[in-house]
C-alpha positions in Angstrom: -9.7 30.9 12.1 -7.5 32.9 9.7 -5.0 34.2 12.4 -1.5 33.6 11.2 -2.4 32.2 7.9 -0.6 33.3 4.7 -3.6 34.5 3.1 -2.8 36.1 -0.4 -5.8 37.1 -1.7 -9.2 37.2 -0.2 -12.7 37.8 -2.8 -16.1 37.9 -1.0 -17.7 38.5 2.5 -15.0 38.7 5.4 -17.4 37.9 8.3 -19.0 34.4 8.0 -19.9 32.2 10.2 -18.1 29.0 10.1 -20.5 25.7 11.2 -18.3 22.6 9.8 -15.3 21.8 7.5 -15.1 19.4 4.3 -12.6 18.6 1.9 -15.1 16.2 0.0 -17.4 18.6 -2.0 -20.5 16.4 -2.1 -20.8 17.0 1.8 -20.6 20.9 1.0 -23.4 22.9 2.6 -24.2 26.4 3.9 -22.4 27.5 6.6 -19.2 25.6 5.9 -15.7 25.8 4.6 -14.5 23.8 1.4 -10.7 22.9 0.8 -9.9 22.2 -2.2 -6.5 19.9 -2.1 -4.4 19.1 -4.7 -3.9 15.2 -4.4 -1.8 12.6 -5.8 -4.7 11.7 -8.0 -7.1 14.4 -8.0 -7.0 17.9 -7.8 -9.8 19.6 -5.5 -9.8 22.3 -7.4 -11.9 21.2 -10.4 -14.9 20.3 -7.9 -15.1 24.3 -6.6 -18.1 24.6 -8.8 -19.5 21.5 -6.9 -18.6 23.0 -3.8 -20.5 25.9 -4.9 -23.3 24.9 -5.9 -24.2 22.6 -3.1 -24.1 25.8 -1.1 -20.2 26.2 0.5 -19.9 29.9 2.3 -16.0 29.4 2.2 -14.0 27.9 -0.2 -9.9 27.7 0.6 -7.9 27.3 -2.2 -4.4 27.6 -4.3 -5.6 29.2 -7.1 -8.8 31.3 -7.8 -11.7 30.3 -10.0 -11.8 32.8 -12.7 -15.4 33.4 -12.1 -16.0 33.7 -8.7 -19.7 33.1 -7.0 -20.6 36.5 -5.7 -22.5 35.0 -2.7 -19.3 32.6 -1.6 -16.0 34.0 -0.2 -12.9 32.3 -1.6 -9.6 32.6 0.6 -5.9 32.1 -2.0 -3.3 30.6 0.0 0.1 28.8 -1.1 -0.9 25.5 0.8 -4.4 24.6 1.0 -3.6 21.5 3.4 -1.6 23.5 5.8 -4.7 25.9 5.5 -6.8 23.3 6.4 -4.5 21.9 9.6 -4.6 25.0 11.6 -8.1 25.8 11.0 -9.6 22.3 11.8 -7.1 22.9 15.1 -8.4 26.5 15.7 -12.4 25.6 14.6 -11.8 22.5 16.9 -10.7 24.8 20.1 -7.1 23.4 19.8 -7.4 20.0 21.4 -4.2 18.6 21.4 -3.0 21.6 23.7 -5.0 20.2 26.1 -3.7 16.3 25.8 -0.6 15.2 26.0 -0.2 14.0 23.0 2.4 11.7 21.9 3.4 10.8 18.0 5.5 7.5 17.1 6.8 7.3 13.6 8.9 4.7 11.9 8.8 2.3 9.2 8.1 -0.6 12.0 6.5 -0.7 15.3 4.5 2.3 15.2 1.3 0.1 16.0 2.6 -1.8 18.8 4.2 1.1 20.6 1.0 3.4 20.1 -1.1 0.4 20.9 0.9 -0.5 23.8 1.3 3.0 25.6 -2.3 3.2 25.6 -2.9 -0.5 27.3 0.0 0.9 29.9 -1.8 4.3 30.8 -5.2 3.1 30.8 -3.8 0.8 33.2 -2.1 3.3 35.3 -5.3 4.7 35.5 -5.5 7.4 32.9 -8.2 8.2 30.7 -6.6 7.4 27.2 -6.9 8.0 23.1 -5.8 5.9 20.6 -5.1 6.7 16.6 -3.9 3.8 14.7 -3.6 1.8 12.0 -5.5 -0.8 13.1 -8.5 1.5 15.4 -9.0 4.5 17.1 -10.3 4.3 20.5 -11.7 6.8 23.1 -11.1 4.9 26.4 -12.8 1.8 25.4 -14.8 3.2 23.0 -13.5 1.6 19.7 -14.3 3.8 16.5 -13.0 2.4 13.1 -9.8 3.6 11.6 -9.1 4.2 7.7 -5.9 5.6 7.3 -3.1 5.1 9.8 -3.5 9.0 10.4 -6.5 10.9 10.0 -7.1 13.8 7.8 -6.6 17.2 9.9 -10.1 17.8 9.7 -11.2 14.8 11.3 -7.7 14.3 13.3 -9.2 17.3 15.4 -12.2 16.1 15.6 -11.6 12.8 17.1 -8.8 14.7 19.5 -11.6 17.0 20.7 -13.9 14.4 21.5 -10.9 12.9 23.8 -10.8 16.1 25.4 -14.3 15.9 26.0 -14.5 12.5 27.4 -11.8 13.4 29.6 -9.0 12.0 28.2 -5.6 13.0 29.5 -3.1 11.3 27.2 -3.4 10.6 23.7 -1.3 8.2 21.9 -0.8 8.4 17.7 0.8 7.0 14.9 2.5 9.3 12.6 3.0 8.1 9.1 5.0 10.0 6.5 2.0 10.7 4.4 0.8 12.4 7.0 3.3 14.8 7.5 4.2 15.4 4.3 0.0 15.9 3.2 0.2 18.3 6.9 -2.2 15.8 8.6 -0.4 16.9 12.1 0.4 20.6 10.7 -0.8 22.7 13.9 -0.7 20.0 16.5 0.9 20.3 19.4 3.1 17.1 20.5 4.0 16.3 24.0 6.6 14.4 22.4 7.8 12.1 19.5 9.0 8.4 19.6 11.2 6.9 16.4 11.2 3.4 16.0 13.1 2.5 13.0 13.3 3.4 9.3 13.7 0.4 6.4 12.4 0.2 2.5 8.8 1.1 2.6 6.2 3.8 0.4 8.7 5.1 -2.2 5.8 4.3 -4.3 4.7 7.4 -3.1 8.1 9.4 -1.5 9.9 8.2 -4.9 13.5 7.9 -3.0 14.6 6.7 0.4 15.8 10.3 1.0 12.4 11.6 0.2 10.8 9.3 3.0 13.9 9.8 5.5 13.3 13.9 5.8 9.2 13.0 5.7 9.9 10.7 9.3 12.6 13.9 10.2 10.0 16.7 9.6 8.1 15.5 12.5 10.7 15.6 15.0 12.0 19.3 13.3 7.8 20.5 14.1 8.2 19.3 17.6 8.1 22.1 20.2 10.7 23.2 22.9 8.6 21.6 25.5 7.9 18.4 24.3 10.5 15.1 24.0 12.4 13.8 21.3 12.8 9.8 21.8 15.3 8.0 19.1 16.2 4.2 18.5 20.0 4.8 18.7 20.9 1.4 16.9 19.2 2.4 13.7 21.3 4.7 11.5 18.8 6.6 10.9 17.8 7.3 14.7 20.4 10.1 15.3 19.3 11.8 12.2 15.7 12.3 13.6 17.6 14.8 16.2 19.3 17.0 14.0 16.8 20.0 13.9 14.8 19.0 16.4 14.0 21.5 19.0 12.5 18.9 21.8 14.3 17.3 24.6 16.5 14.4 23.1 16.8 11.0 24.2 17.7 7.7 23.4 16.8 4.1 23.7 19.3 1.2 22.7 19.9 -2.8 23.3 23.4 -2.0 22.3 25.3 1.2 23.8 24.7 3.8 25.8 21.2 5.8 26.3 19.3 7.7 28.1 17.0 3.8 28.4 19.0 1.0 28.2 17.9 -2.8 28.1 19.9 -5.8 28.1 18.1 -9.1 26.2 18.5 -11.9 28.5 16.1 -14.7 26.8 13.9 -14.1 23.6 11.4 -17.3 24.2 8.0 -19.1 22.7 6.7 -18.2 26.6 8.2 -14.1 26.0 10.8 -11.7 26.6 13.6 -11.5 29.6 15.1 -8.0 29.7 17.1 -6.1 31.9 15.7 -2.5 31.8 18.0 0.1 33.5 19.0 -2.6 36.4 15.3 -3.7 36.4 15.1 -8.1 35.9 11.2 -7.9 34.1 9.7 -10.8 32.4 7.6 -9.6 29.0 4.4 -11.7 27.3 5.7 -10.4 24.0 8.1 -12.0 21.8 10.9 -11.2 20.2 14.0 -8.5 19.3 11.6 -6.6 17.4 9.3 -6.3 20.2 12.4 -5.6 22.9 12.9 -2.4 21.2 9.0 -1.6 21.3 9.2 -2.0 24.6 11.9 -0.2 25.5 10.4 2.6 23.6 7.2 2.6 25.4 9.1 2.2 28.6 11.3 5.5 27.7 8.2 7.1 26.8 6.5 6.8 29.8 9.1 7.7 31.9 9.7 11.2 30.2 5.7 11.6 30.6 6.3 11.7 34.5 5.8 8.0 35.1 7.7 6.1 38.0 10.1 3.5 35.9 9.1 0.5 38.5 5.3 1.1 38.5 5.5 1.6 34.2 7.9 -2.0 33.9 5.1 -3.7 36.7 2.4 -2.7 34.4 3.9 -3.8 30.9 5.1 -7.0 32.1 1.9 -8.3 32.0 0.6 -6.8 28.4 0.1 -7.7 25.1 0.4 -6.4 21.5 -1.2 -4.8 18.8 -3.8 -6.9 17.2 -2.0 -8.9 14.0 1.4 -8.6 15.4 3.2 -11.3 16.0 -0.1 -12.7 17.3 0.0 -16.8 17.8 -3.1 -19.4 17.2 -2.9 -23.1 18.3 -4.0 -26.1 16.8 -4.5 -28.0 19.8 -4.3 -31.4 18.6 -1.9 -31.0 16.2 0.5 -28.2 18.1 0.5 -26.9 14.7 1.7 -22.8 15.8 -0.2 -20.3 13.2 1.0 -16.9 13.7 -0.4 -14.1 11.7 1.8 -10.9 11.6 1.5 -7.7 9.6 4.8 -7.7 7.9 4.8 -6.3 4.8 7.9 -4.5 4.3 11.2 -6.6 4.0 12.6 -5.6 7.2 9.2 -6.7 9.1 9.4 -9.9 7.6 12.7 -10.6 8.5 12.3 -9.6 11.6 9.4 -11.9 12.1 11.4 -14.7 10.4 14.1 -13.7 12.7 11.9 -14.3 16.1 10.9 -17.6 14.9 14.2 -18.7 14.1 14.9 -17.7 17.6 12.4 -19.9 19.4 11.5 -22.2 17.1 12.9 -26.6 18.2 15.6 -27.7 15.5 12.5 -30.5 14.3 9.9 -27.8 13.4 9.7 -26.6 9.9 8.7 -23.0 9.5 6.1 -22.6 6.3 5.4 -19.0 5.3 2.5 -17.4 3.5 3.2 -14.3 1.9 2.3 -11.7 -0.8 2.9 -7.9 -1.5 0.2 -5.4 -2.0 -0.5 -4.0 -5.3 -0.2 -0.4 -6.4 2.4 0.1 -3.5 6.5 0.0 -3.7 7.1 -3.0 -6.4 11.2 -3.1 -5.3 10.2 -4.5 -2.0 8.5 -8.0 -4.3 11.4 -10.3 -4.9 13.2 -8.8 -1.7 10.3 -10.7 0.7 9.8 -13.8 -1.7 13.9 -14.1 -1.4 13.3 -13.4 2.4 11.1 -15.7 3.3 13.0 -18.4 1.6 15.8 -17.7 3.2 13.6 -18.1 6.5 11.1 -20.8 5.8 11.1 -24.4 5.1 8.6 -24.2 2.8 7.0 -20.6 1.3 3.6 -20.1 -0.5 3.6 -16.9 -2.5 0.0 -15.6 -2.5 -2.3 -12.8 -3.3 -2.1 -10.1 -0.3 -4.8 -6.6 -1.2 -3.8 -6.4 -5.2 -6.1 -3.3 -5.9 -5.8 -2.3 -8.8 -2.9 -4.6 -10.1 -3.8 -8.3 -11.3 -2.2 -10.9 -8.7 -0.5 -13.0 -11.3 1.3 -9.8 -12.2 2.8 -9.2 -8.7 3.7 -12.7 -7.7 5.7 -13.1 -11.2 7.6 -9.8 -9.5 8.0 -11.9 -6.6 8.8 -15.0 -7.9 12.1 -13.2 -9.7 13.7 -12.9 -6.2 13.3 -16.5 -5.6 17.1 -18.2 -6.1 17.1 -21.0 -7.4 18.4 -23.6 -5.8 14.9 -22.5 -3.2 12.6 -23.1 -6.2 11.7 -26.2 -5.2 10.4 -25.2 -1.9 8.0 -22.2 -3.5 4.4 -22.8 -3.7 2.8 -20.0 -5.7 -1.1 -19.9 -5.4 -3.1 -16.5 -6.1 -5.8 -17.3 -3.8 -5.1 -16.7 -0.5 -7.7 -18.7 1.2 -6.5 -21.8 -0.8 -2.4 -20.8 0.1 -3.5 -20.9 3.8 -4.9 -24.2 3.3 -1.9 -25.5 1.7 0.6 -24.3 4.2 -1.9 -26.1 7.2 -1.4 -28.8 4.3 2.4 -28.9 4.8 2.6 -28.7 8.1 3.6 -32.0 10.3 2.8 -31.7 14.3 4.7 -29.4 15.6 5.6 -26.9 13.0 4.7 -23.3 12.3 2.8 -21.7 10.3 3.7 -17.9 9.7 0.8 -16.0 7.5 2.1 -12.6 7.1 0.9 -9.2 5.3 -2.6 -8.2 6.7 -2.4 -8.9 10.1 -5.2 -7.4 11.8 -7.1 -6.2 8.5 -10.3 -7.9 7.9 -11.0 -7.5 4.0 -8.8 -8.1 1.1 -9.2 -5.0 -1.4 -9.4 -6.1 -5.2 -10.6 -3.8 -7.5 -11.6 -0.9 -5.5 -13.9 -3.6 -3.1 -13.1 -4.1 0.2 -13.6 -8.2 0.3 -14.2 -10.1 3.9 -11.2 -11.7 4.5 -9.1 -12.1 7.9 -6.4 -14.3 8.4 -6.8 -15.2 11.8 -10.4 -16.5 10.8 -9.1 -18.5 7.7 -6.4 -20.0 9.5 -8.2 -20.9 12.6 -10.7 -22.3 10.4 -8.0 -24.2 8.8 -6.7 -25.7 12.1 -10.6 -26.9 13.6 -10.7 -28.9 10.2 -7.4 -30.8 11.3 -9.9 -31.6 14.9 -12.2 -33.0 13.3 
């Protein structure tokens, strides 16, 4: 498990045998490896001794204890989450060389392309994988997802059960965390897919720069063998290929690509594109979801798929769960749609759409917040947004954590202008700022709840609270019925 590993110092046994991995020292036990990882907010070293003591035979770290348990080998290296990358890949057999494995990465879209590809194979007839933001999937088998990538330890472990269930493809999100904290370190990529890049986690990069070369050191990793797939009308697009040692194409609405699409009609019914010649009619809506498409198509086509078959297939699909996802009050014609925007560019994009389709009589009504202990520039950027977009906008609690509400929509409410302040609603709880907006609403209009999409809970305080916007609102919508 050590091959090719910088190992600079080694203290104990050198044959053990290996039986599991952990990074979380409470599930330490004989026969397995400890990694202790230096986090944003804890440093896995201090719980060694834990490790230890609940009977670790390996522990991998940065820096040595200075008393080292005689009966437990410790292994120094520089990076004790690259460490652990290639030897979950290596305890794990190497799955992903056995897959074809697929990463999308962006600031947008990531979701509905991963989401998408794997409707379009399983389709084709393929037994498929899913990692993403909003579940992880097997085939049908649906297992719960908690970060939008996996830590390597269980990233391998979920890809070798794939290979086990006989799964050919496997389709990923790739967030900058996770390449930066070498989630995907060791992992070998059939090929790599770049949506777009916009204002997003320099709560945790610190500068736009530090998040641009996080999306880039993906596509540098990728192999000689795999493919390098670009949005070539974002800036940023050409930038992923700089380094990059994969094949490298393009997609693009605008000039010329290796995938081209013409928009024809963006509709309340769906998309009319022109792919490469091709006339297809699509069941999802909006720019936004032109380039995902176009994405997934290029994707397919550079796995080996025929072009007509792939366009026959995703003509008749639908999204992610949460995106751009429409509920109707029947008697009413009241439109909810509940969307996971939550960066500035989602929203607009979102807002964008619905300006698109939307009859000069309906009023648009938004519901929106901002997550706390996350990027706090974005806040008055989306409050300014959606008034720029929306008859009428409730500012509202989104997942606050750790911050108090009031706090962040006071950050909001500072990129209101004010000549809009008069058509700003600003109500902390989000169950009552759903009911309001339904409130607003006259026949006909929209309601857009954006933010948490698919998530069912609302996290306050460390506690994961039931709450699901599609629920609430639907709930909101049988009360007008009655």
């Amino acid at each position: 498990m050590l091959t090719g590993l910088a190992v600079r110092a080694h203290v104990g046994p050198a044959e053990v045998a290996v039986q599991g991995l952990t990074l979380d020292s409470r599930q330490a036990k004989p026969g397995m490896v400890f990694f202790a990882l230096r986090g944003a907010q804890t440093d896995g070293h201090q719980f060694i001794p834990k490790a230890v003591e609940q009977g670790a035979s390996v522990v991998v770290c940065e820096q040595l204890p200075a008393a080292p348990a005689e009966s437990t080998t410790y292994v120094q290296v520089a990076d004790s989450a690259e460490a652990m990358a290639y030897m979950a890949a290596a305890f794990h057999g190497h799955p992903s060389r056995q897959l074809k494995l697929v990463g999308v990465t962006g600031t947008n879209g990531k979701t509905t392309c991963a989401t998408v590809l794997h409707k379009l194979f399983r389709e084709l007839g393929y037994h498929v994988g899913l990692l993403s933001t909003v579940q992880n999937q097997i085939d049908e088998q649906v297992i719960p997802a908690t970060h939008t990538t996996p830590d390597a330890i269980r990233l391998n472990e979920l890809l070798a059960q794939m290979v086990k269930a006989g799964c050919t493809h496997t389709f990923m999100e790739v967030s900058s965390h996770a390449v930066v904290q070498h989630r995907v370190t060791g992992l070998e990529f059939a090929g790599g897919v770049f949506t777009n890049l916009t204002h997003d986690h320099l709560d945790y990069h610190g500068t736009f720069d530090n998040y641009l070369k996080a999306k880039k050191g993906f596509f540098d990793s990728l192999g000689k063998k795999a493919f390098a797939l670009t949005n070539a009308d974002d800036k940023r697009g050409p930038v992923m290929l700089q380094n990059t040692a994969a094949r490298r194409e393009t997609y693009s609405l605008r000039g010329p690509a290796t995938f081209r699409a013409r928009l024809i009609e963006n509709a309340v019914h769906g998309l009319h594109l022109d792919i490469d010649g091709r006339d297809v009619q699509f069941r999802l809506i909006g720019v936004f979801n032109a380039y995902n498409l176009l994405a997934v198509y290029g994707a397919a086509v550079l796995l080996g798929e025929d072009a007509t078959e792939v366009l026959t297939v995703l003509s008749g699909l639908t999204s992610a769960p949460g995106r751009f996802e429409p509920i109707l009050a029947p008697k009413t014609r009241i439109t909810g749609i509940v969307d996971y925007a939550h960066t500035p560019d989602a929203l607009e994009n979102v807002l964008d759409t619905i300006a698109d389709i939307r009859q000069p009589s309906q009023q648009v009504i938004t519901v929106v917040g901002c997550g706390g202990n996350r990027d706090a520039a974005k806040r008055p950027i989306m409050a300014n947004l959606a008034c720029q977009g929306s008859s009428r906008v409730v500012l509202t609690s989104d997942n606050p954590r750790f911050e108090d509400p009031n706090e962040i929509l006071q950050q909001m409410q500072a990129g209101v202008q004010v000549a809009d302040l008069g058509k700003v609603l600003t109500i902390a709880d989000r169950r009552e700022a759903i009911k309001t907006a339904v409130a607003l609403a006259q026949p006909g209009d929209i309601v857009l709840v954006a933010g948490k999409g698919h998530e069912n809970y609302q996290e306050i305080k460390g506690v994961k609270n039931d709450f699901d916007d599609k629920k609430v609102l639907q709930e909101m919508f049988d009360l007008l019925g009655k």
